[in-house]
N, C-alpha and C positions, 0 to 999 in steps of 0.2 A: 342102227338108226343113223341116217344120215344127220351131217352136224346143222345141217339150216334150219333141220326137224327141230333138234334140241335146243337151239337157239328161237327160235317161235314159240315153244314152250318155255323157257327162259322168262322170253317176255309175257307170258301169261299169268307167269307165277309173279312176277313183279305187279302185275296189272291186281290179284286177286290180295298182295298183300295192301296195297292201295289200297280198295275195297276195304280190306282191316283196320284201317287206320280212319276211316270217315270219323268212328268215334272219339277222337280227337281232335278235328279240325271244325266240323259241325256241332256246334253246344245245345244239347239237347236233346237229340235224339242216341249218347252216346248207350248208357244201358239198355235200351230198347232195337239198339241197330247191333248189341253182342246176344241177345237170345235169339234172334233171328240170324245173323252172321254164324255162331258157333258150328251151329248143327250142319251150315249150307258149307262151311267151308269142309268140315269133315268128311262130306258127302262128299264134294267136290274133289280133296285130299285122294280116296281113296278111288275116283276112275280118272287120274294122273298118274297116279303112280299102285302100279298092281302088288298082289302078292300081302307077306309080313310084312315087308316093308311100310307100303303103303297105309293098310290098316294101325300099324305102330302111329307113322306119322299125320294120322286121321285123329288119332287119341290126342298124342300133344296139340295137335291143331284146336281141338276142340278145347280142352284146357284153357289155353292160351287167349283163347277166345272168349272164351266163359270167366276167366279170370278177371278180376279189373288191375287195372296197370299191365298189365301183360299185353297190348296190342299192339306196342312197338316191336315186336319180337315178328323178323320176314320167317314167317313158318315156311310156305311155300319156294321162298327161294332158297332156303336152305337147305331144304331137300332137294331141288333141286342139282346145287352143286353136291352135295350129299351121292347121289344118285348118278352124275355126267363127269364129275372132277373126279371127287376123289375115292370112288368107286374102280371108276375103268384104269386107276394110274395104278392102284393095286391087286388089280386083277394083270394089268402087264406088268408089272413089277415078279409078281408069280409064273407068268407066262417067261419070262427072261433070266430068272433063277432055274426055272427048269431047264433051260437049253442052257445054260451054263453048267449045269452038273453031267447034261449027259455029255457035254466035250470033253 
């Protein structure tokens, strides 16, 4: 995946934990904007990011969301680095141990 790709998703996922956070900033609609928020970001959660993975971070999502005081927690961008950082640096990490063994 191209990195411009992952960086517009980047900013998505910043954009969607925004979205998480209205029930903090707006007084009033905060318990009623996390039973409608929960479910939509989980949904959301899992056609971002496919696979176990996703569906894992679909569960926390929803938790998190459902939870009260848990909405300062960027689910989304987490996974995101989760998934672009420090995912691919241990997959070349593996990929660079192997050609070192076979020299």
């Amino acid at each position: 995946m191209p990195k411009t790709k992952n960086y517009k998703k980047l900013a998505l996922c910043v954009l969607l934990d925004a979205v998480g956070y209205i029930s903090f900033v707006v007084p009033g609609i905060g318990e009623f904007s996390d039973i409608i928020w929960a479910p939509a970001s989980a949904y959301i959660m899992t056609k971002l990011y496919k696979g176990q993975q996703g569906k894992i971070a679909a569960g926390i999502s929803f938790l998190e969301e459902a939870m009260p005081g848990l909405d300062i927690i960027p689910t989304f961008t987490l996974m995101w680095f989760y998934t672009y950082v420090f995912s691919t640096n241990s997959s070349e990490n593996k990929q660079l141990k192997s050609k070192k063994s076979l020299i």
